[in-house]
C-alpha positions in Angstrom: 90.5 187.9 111.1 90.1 186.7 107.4 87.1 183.6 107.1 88.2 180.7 105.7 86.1 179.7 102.6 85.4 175.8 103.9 86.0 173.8 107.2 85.9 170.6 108.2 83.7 171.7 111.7 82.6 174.7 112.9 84.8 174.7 115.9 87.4 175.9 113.7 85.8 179.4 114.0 84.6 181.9 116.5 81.0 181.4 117.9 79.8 184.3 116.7 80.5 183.3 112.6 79.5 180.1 112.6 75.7 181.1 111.1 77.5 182.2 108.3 78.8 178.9 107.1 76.0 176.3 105.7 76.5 172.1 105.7 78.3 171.0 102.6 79.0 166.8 102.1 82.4 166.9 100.0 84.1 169.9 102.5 82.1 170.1 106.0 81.0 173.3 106.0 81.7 176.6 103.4 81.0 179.8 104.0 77.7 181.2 102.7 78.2 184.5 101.6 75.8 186.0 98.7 76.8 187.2 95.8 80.5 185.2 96.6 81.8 182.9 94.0 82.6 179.5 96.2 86.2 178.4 94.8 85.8 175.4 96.1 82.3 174.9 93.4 83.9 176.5 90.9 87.3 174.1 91.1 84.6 171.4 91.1 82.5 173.0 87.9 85.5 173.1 86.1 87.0 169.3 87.5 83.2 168.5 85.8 84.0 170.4 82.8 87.3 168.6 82.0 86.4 165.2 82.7 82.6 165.6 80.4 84.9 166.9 77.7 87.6 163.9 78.1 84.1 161.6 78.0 82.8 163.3 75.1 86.2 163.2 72.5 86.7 159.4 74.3 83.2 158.9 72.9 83.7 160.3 69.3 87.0 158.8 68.9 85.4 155.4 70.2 82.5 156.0 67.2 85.5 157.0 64.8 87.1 153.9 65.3 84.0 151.6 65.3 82.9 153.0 62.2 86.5 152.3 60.8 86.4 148.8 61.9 82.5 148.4 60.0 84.3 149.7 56.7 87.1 147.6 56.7 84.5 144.9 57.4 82.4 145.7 54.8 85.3 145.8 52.5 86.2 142.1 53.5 82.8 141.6 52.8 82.5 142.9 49.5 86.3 141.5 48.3 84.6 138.1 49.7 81.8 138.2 47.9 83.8 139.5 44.7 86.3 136.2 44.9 83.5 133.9 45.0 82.0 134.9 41.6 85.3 135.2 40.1 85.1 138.8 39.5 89.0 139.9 39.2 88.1 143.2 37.7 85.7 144.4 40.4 88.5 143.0 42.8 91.5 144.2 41.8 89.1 147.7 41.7 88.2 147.0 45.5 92.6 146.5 46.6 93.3 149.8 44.6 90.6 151.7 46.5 91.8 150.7 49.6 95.5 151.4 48.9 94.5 154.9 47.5 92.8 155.6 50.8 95.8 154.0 53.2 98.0 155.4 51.4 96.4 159.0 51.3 95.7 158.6 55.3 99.4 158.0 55.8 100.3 161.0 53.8 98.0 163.4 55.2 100.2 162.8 58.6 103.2 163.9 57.3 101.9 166.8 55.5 102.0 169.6 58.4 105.2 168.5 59.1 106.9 168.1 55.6 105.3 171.7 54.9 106.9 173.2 58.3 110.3 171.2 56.9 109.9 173.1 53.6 109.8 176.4 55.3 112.4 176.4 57.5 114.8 175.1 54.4 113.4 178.1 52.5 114.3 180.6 55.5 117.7 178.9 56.0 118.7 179.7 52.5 117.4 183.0 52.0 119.0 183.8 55.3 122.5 182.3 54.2 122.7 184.1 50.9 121.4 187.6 52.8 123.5 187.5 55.3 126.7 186.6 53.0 126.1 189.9 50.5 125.5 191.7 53.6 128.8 191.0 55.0 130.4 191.3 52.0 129.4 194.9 51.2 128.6 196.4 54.7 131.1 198.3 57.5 131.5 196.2 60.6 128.6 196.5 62.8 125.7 197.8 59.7 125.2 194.5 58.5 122.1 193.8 60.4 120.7 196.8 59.0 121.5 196.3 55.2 120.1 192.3 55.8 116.4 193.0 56.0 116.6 195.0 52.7 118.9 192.4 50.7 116.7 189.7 52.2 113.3 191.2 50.6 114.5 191.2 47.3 115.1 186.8 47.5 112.7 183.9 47.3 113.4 180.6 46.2 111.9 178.7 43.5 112.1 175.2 42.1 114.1 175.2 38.9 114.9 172.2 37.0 114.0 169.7 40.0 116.3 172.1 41.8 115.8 174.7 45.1 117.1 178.3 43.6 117.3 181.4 45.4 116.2 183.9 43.1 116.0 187.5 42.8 112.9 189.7 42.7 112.8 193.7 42.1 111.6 196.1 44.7 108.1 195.3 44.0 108.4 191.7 44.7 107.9 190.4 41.4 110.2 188.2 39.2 113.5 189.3 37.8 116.2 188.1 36.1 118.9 189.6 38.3 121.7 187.3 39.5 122.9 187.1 43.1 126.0 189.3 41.6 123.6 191.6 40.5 121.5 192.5 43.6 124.8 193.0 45.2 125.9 195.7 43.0 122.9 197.6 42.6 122.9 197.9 46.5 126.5 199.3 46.2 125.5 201.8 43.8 122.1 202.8 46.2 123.8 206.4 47.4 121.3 205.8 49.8 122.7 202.8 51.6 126.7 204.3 51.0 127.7 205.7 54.8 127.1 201.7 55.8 128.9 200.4 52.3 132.3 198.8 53.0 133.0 199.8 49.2 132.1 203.2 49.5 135.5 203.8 52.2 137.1 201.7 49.4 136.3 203.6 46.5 136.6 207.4 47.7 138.9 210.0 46.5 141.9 208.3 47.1 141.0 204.8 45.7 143.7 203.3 43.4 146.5 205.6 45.5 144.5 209.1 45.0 144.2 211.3 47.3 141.7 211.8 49.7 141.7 209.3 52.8 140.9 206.5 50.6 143.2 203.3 50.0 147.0 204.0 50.8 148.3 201.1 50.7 148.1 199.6 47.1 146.0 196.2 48.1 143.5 195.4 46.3 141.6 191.9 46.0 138.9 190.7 43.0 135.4 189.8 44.8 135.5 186.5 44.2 138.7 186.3 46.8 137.2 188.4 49.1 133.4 186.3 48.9 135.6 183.0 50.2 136.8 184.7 53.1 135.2 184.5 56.8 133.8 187.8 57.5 136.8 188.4 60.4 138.8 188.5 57.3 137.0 190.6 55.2 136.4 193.2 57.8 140.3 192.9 58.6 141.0 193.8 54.8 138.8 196.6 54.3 138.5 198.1 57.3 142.5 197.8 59.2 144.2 197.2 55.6 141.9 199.9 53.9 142.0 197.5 50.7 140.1 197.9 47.5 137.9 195.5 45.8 138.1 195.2 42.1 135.8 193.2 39.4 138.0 190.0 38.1 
């Protein structure tokens, strides 16, 4: 039969364990067991714990606020003083101090958060342009391979006032590459080719050749086949086996 750690009396167990319990005031009696951690101490050592440390940030945010409140007195005091020798230079001084220092306390709360906002924007637009080329030039189904590599090669800049997704080389450093650009060198990567949408497009029997390629005589400029949903674009490379051409 398994002890219970506390009871309220000692009738609770058999005669023969109760000298192994000892008197305690908040439970009745606990078993006394050496070398045994008590749970019910250590619940009340860490009940103790939270409520000094609620007592202690209570106490430095009471001192925080008290030594605001002798600041802004002292600065009524100091404005007061000012006004009664007609000092307007020194008091207009004392106003712009403490609008500088409002003002600077309101903005430091919306920091974090206007910096998180910032980041996410960033990631949103990198996204949207990575996964557009990646759909654009990929087979159905190897676009969420080719998006990590097209995605490492943008950042976005401030330009003219202006948020601009911008190109970088392979080494992460600036570049004057165009969105266009990125696209086609990743075409033209041999290494990439067996998940390029172009590569099916542009075999042997591109342009009515022979060789598997296009057949059918369709072809479509870029631009066209950037504005359509990917559904589409799969539908025209893949099922129509069409061929993109540079307007």
């Amino acid at each position: 039969m398994a002890l219970k750690d506390t009871i309220k009396t000692l009738e609770e167990v058999d005669e023969a364990f109760r000298p192994l319990y000892v008197a305690d005031k908040e439970v009745g009696f606990k078993l006394d067991v050496e070398g045994r951690e008590d749970p019910a101490e250590l619940r009340r050592a860490k009940q103790r714990e939270t409520e000094g440390r609620k007592a202690a940030e209570k106490k430095i945010a009471d001192m925080e606020a008290a030594q605001v409140a002798r600041d802004e007195q002292a600065r009524k005091d100091r404005e007061d003083a000012l006004k009664k020798a007609g000092d307007v230079d020194a008091l207009q001084k004392s106003w712009q101090e403490k609008y500088d220092k409002d003002l600077a306390a309101e903005s430091a709360k919306f920091t974090p958060q206007l910096a998180s906002m910032e980041l996410d924007l960033n990631r949103e637009m990198i996204d949207r342009h990575a996964t557009e080329i990646a759909a654009s030039i990929s087979l159905p189904g190897s676009e969420k391979v080719l998006f990590p590599h097209i995605r490492s090669r943008l950042r976005i800049e401030m330009r003219d006032g202006r948020r601009t997704t911008v190109v970088v080389d392979p080494e992460g450093k600036a570049s004057a590459m165009t969105l266009d650009e990125l696209k086609k060198e990743f075409l033209a990567d041999k290494g990439f080719a067996p998940m390029l949408a172009a590569s099916r497009a542009s075999g042997g029997g591109a342009n009515g050749g022979k060789g598997g390629g296009a057949t059918d005589g369709k072809t479509m400029t870029r631009a066209d086949f950037e504005r359509l949903e990917p559904a589409k674009r799969s539908e025209f490379l893949v099922k129509n086996r069409g061929t993109l051409v540079d307007a």
